[in-house]
PDB file of N, CA, C and O in Angstrom:
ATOM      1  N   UNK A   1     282.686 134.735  96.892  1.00  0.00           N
ATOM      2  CA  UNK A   1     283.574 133.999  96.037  1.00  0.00           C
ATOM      3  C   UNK A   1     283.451 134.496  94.607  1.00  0.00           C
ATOM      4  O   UNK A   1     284.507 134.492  93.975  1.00  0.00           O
ATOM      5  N   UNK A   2     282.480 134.878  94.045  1.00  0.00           N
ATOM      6  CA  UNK A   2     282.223 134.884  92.906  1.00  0.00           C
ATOM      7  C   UNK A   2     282.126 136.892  92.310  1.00  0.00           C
ATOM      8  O   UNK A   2     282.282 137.406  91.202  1.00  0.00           O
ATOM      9  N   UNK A   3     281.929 137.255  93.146  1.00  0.00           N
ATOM     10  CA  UNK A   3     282.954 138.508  93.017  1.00  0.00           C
ATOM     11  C   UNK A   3     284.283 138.658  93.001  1.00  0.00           C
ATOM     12  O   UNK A   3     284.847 139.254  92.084  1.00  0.00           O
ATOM     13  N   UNK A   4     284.948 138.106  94.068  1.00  0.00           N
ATOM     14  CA  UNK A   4     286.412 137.999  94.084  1.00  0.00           C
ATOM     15  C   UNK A   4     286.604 137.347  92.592  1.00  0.00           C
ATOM     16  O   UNK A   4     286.770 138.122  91.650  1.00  0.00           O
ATOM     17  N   UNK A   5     286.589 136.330  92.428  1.00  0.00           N
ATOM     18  CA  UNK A   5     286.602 135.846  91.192  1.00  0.00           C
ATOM     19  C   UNK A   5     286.563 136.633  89.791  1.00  0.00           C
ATOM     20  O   UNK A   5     287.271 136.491  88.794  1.00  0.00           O
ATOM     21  N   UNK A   6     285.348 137.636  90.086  1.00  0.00           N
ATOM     22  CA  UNK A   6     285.172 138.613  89.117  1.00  0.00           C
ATOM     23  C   UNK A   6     286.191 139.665  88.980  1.00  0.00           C
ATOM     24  O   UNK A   6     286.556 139.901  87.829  1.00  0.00           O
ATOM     25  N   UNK A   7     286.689 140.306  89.887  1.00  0.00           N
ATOM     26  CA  UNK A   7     287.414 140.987  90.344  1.00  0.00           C
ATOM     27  C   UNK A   7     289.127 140.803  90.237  1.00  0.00           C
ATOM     28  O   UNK A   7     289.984 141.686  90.219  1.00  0.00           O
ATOM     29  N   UNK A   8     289.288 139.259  90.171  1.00  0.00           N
ATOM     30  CA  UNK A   8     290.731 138.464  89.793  1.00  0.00           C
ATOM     31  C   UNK A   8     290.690 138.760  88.215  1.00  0.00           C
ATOM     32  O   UNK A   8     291.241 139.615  87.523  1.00  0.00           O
ATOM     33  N   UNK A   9     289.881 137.785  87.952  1.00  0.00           N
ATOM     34  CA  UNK A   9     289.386 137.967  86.396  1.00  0.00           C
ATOM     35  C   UNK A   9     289.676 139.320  85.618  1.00  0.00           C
ATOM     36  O   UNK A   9     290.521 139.310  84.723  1.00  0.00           O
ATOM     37  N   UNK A  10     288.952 140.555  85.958  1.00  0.00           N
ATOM     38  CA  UNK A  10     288.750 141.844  85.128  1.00  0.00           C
ATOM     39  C   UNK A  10     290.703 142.522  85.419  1.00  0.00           C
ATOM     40  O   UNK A  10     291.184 143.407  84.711  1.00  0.00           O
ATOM     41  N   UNK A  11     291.485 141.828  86.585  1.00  0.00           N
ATOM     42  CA  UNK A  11     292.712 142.944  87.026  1.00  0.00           C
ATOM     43  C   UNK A  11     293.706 142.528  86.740  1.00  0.00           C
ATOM     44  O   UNK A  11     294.684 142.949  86.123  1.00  0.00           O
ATOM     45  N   UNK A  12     293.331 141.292  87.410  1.00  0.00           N
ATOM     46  CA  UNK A  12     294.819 140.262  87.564  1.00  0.00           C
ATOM     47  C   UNK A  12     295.068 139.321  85.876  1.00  0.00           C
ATOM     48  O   UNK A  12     296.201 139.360  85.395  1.00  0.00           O
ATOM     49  N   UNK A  13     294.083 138.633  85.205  1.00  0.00           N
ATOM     50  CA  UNK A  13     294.193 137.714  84.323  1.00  0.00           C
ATOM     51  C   UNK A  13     295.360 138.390  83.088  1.00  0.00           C
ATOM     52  O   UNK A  13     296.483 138.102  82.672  1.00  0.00           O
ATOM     53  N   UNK A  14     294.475 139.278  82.871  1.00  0.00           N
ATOM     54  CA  UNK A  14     294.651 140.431  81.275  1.00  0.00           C
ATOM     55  C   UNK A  14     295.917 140.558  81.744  1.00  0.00           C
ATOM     56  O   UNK A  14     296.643 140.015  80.912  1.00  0.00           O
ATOM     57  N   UNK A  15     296.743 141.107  82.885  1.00  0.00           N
ATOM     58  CA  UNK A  15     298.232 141.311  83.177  1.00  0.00           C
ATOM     59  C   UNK A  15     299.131 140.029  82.479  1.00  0.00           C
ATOM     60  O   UNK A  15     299.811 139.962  81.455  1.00  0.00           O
ATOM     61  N   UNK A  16     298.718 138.846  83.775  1.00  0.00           N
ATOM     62  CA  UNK A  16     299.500 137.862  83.686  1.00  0.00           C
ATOM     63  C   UNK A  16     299.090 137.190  82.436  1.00  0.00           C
ATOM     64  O   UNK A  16     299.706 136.125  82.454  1.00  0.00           O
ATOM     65  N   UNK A  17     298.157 137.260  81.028  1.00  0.00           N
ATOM     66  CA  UNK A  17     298.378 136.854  79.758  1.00  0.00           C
ATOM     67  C   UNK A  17     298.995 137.627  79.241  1.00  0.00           C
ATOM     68  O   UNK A  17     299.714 137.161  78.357  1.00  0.00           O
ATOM     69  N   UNK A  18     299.054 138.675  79.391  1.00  0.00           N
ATOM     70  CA  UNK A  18     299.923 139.541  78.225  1.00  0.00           C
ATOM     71  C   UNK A  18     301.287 139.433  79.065  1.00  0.00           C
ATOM     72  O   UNK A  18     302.064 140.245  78.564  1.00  0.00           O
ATOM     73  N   UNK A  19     301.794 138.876  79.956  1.00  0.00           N
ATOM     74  CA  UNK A  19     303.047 138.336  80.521  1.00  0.00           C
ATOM     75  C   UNK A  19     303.484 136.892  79.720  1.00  0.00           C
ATOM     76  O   UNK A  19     304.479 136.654  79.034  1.00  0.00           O
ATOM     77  N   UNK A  20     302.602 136.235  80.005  1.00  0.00           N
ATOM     78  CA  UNK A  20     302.440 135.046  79.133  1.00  0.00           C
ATOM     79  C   UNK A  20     302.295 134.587  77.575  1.00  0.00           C
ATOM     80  O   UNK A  20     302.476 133.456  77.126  1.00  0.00           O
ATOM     81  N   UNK A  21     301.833 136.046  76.707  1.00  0.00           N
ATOM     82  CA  UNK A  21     301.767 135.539  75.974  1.00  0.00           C
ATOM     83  C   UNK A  21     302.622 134.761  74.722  1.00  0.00           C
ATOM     84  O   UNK A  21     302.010 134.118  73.869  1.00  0.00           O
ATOM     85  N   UNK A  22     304.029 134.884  74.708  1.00  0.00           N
ATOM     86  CA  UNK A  22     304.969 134.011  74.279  1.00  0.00           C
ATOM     87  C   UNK A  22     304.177 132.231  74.221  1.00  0.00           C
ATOM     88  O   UNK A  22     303.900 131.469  73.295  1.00  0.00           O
ATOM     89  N   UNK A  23     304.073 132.174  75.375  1.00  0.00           N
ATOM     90  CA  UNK A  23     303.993 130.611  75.765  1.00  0.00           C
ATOM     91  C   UNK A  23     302.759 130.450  75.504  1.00  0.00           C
ATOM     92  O   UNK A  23     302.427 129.310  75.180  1.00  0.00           O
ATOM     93  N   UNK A  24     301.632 131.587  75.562  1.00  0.00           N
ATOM     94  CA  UNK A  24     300.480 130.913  74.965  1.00  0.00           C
ATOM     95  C   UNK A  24     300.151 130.591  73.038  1.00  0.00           C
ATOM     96  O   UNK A  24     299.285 129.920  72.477  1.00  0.00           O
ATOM     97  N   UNK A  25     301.196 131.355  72.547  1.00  0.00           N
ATOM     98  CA  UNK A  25     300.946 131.718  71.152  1.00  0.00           C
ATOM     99  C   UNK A  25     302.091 130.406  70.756  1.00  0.00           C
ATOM    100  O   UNK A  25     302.392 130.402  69.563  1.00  0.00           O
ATOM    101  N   UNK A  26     302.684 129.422  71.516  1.00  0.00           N
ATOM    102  CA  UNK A  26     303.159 128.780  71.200  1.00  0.00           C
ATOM    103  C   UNK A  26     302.882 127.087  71.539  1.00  0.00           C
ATOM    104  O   UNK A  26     303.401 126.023  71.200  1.00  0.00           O
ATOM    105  N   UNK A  27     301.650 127.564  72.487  1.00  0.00           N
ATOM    106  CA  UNK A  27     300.540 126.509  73.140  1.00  0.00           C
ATOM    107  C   UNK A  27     299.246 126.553  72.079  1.00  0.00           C
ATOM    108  O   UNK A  27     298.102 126.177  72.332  1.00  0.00           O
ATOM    109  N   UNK A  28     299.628 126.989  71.103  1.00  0.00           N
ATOM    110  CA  UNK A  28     298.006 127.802  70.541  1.00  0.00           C
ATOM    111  C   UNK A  28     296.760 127.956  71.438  1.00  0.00           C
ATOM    112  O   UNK A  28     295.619 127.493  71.446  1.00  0.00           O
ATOM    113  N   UNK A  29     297.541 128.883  72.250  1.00  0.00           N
ATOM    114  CA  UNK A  29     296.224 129.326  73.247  1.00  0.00           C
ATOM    115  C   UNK A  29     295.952 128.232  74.503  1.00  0.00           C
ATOM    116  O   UNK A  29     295.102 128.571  75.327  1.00  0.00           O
ATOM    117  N   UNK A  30     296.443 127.296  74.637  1.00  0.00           N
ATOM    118  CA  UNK A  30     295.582 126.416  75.579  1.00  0.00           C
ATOM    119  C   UNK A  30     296.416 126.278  76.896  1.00  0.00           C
ATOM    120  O   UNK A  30     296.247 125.314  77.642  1.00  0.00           O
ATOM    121  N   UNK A  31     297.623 127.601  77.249  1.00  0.00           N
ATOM    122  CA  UNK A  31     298.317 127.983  77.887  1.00  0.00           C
ATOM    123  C   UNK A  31     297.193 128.805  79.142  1.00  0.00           C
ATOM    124  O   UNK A  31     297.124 128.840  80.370  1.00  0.00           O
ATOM    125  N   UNK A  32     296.305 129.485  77.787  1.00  0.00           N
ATOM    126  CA  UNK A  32     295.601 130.091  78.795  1.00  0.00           C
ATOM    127  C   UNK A  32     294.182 129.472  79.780  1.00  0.00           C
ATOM    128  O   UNK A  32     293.565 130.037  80.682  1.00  0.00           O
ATOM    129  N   UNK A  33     294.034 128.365  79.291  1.00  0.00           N
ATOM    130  CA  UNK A  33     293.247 127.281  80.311  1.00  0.00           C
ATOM    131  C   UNK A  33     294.179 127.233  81.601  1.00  0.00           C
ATOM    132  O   UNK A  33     293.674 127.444  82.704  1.00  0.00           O
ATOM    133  N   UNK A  34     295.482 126.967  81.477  1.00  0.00           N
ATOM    134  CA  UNK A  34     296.143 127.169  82.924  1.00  0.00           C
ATOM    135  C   UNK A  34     296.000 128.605  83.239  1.00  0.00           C
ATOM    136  O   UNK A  34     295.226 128.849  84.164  1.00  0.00           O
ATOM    137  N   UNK A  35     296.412 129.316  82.834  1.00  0.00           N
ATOM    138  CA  UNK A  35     296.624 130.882  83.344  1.00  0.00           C
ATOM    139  C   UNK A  35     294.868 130.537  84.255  1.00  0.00           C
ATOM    140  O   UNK A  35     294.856 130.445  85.482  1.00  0.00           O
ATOM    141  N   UNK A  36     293.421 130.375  83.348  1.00  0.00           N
ATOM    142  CA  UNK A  36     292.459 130.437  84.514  1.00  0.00           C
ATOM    143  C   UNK A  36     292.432 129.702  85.589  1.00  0.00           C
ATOM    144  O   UNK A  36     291.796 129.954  86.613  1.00  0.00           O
ATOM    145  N   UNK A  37     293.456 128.323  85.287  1.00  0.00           N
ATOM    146  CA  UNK A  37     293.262 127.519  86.746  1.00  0.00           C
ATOM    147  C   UNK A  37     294.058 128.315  87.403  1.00  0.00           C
ATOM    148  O   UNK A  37     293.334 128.899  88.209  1.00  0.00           O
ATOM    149  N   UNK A  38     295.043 128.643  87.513  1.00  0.00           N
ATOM    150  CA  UNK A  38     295.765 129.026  88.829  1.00  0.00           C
ATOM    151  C   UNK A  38     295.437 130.386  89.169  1.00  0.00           C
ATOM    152  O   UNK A  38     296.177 130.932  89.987  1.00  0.00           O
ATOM    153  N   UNK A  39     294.331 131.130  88.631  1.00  0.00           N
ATOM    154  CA  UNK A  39     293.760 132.072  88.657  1.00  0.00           C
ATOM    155  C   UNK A  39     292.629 131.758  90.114  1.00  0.00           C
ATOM    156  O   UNK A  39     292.639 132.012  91.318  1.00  0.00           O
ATOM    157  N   UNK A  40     291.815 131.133  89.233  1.00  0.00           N
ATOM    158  CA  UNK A  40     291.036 129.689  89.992  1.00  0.00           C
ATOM    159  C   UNK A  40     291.865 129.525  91.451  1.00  0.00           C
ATOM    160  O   UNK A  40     291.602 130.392  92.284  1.00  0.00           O
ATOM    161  N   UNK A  41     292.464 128.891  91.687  1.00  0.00           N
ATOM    162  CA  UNK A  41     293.326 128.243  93.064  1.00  0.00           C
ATOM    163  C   UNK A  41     293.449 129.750  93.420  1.00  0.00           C
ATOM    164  O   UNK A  41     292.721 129.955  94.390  1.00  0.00           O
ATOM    165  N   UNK A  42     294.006 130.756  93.070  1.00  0.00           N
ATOM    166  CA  UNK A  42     294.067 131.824  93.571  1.00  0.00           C
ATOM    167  C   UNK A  42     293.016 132.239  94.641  1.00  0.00           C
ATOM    168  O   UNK A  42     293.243 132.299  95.850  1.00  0.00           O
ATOM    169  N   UNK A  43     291.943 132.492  94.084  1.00  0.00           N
ATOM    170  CA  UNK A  43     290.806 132.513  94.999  1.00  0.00           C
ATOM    171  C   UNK A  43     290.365 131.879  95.864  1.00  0.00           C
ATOM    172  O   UNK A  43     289.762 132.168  96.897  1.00  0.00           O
ATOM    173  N   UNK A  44     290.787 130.676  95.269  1.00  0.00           N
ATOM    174  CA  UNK A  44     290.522 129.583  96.122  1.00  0.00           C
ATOM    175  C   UNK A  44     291.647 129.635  97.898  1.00  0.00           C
ATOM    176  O   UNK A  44     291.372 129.308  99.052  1.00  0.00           O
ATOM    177  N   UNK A  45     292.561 130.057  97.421  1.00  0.00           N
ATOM    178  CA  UNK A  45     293.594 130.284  98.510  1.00  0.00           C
ATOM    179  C   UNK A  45     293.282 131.356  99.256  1.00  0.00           C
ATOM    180  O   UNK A  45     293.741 131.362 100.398  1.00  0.00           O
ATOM    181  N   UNK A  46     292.436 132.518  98.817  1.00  0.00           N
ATOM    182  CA  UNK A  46     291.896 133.807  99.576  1.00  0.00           C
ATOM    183  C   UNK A  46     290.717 133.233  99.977  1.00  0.00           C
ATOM    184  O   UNK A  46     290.733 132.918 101.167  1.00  0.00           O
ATOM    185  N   UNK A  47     289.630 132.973  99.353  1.00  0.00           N
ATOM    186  CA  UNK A  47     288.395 132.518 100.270  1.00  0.00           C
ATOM    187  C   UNK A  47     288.120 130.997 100.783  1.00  0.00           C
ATOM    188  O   UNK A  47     288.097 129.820 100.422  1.00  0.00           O
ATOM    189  N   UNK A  48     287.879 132.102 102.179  1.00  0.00           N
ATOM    190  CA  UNK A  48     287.865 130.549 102.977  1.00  0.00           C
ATOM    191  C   UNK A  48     286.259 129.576 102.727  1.00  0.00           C
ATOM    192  O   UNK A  48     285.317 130.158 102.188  1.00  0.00           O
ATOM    193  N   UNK A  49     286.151 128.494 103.056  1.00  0.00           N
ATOM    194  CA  UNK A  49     284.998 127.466 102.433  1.00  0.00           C
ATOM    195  C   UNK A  49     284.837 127.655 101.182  1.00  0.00           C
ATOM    196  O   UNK A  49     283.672 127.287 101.029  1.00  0.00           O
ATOM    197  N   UNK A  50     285.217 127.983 100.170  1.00  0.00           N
ATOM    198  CA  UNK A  50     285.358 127.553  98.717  1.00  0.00           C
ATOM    199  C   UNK A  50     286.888 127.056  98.484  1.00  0.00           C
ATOM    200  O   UNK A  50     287.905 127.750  98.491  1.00  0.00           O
ATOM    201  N   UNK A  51     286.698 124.961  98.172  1.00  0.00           N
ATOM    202  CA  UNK A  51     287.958 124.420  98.399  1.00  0.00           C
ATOM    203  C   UNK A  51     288.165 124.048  96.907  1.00  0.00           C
ATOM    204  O   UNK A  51     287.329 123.810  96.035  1.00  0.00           O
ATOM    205  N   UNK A  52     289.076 124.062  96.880  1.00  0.00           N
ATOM    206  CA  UNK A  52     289.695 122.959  95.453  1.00  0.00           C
ATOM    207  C   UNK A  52     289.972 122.087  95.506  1.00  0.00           C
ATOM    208  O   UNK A  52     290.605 122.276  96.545  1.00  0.00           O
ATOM    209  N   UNK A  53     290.167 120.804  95.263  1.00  0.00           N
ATOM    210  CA  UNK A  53     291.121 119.703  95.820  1.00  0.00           C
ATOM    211  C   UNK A  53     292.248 119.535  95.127  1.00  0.00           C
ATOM    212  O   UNK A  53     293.322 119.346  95.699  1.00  0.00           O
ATOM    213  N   UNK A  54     292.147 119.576  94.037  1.00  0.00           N
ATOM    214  CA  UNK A  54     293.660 119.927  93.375  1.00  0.00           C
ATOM    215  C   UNK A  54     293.655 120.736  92.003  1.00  0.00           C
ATOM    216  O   UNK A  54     292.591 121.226  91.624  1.00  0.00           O
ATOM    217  N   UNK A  55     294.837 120.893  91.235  1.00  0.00           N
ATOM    218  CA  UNK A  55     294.569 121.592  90.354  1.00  0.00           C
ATOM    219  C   UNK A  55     293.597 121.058  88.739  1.00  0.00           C
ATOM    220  O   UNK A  55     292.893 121.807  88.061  1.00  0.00           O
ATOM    221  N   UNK A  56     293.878 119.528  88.478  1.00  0.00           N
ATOM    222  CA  UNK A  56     293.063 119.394  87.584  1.00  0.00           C
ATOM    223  C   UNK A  56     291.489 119.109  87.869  1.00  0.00           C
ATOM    224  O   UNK A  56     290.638 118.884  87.008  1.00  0.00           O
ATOM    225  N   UNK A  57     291.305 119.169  89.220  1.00  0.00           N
ATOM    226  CA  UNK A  57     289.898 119.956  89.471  1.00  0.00           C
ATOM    227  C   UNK A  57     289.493 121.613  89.294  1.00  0.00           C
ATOM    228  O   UNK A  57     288.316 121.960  89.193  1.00  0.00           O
ATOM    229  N   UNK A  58     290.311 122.313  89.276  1.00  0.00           N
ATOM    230  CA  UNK A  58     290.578 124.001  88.816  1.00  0.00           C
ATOM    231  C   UNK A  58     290.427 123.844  87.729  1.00  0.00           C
ATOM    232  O   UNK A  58     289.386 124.278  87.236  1.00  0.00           O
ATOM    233  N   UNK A  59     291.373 123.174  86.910  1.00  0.00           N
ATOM    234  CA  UNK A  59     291.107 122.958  85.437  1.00  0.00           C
ATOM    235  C   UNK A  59     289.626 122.688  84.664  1.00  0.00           C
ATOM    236  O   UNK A  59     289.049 123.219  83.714  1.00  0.00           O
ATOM    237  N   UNK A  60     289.373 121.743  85.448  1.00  0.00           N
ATOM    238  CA  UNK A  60     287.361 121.147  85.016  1.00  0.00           C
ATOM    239  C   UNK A  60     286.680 122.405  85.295  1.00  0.00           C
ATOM    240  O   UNK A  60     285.870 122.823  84.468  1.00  0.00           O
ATOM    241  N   UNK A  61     286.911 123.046  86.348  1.00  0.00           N
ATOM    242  CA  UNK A  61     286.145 123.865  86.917  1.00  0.00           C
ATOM    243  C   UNK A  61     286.541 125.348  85.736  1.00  0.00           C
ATOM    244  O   UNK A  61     285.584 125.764  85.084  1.00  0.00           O
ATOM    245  N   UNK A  62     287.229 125.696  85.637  1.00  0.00           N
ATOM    246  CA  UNK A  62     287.676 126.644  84.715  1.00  0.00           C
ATOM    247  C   UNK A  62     286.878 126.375  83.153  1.00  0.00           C
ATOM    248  O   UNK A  62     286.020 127.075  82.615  1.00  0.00           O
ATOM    249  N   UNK A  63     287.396 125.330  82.760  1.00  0.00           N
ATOM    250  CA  UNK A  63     286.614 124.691  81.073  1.00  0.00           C
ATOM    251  C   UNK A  63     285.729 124.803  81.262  1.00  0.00           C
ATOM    252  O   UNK A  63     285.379 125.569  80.364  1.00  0.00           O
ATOM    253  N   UNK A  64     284.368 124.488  82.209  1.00  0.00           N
ATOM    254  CA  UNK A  64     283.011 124.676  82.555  1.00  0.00           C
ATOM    255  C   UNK A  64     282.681 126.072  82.651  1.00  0.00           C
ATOM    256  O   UNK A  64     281.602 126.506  82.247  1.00  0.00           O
ATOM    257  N   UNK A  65     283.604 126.819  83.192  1.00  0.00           N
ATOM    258  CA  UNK A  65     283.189 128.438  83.685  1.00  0.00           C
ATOM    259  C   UNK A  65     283.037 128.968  82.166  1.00  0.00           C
ATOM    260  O   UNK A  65     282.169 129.732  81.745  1.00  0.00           O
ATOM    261  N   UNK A  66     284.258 128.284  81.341  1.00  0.00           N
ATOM    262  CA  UNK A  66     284.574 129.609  80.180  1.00  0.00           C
ATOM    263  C   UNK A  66     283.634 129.082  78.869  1.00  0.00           C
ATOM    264  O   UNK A  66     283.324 129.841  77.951  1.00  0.00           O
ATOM    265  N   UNK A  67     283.163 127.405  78.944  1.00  0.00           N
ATOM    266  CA  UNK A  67     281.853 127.228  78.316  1.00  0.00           C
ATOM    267  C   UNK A  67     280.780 127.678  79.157  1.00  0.00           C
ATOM    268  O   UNK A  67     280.132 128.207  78.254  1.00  0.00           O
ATOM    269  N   UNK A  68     280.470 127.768  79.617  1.00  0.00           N
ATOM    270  CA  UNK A  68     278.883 128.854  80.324  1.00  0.00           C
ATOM    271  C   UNK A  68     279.051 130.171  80.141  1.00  0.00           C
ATOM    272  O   UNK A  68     278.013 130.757  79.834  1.00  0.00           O
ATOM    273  N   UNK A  69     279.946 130.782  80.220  1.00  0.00           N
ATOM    274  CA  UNK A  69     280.235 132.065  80.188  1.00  0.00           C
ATOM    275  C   UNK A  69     280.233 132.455  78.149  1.00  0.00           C
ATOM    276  O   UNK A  69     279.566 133.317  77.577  1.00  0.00           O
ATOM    277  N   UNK A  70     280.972 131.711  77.683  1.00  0.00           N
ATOM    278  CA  UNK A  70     280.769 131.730  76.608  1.00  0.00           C
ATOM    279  C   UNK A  70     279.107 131.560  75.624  1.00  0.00           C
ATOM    280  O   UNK A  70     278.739 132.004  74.536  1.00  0.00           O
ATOM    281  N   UNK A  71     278.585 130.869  76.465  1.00  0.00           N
ATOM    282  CA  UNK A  71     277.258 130.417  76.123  1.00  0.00           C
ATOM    283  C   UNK A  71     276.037 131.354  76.271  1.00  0.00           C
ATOM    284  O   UNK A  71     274.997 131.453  75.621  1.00  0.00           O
ATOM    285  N   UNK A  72     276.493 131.969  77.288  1.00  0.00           N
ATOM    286  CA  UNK A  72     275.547 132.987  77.778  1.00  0.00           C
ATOM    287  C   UNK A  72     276.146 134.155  77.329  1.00  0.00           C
ATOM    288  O   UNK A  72     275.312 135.061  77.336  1.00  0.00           O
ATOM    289  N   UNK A  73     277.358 134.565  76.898  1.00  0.00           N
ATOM    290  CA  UNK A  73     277.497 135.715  76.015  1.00  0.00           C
ATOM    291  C   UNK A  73     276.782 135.614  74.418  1.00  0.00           C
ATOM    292  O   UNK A  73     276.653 136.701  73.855  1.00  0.00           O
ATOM    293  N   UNK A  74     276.501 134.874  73.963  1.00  0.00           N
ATOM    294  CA  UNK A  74     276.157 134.178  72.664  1.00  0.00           C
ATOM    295  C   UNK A  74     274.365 134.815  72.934  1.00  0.00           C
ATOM    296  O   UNK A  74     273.772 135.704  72.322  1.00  0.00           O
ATOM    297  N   UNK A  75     273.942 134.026  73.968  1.00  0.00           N
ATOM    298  CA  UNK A  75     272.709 134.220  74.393  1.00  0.00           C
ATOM    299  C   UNK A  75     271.842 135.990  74.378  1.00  0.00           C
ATOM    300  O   UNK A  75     270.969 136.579  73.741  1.00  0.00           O
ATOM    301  N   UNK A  76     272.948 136.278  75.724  1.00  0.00           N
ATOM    302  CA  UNK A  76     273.000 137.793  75.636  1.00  0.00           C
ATOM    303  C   UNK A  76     273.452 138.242  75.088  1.00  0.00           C
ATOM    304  O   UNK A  76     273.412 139.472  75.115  1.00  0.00           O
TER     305      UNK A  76
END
């Protein structure tokens, strides 16, 4: 899961924001909290036993990823 994930992340994201970015620069950015959920469900729809239950659980789950991830870039 968490390769795939990595792997969505580094190919797929960077495309579909710079597709997006109109709507995020007019969201000030918080366009792209969705762009990671349905990024999120994405994977979630390819790997099987990692479930979502809906999307503003993707959402929690996303805000948590990009504070830890953020935290530990700071760190490292």
């Amino acid at each position: 899961m968490a390769a795939l994930l990595a792997i969505v992340n580094t190919f797929l994201t960077p495309i579909i924001q710079l597709i997006a970015l109109p709507v995020t620069l007019i969201t000030l950015g918080l366009f792209a909290l969705v762009i990671n959920t349905l990024m999120i469900m994405l994977v979630d729809a390819l790997v099987d036993g990692f479930k979502i239950k809906n999307f503003w659980w993707a959402l929690i789950f996303g805000i948590v990823m990009s504070l830890v991830s953020g935290i530990l870039f700071r760190v490292f």
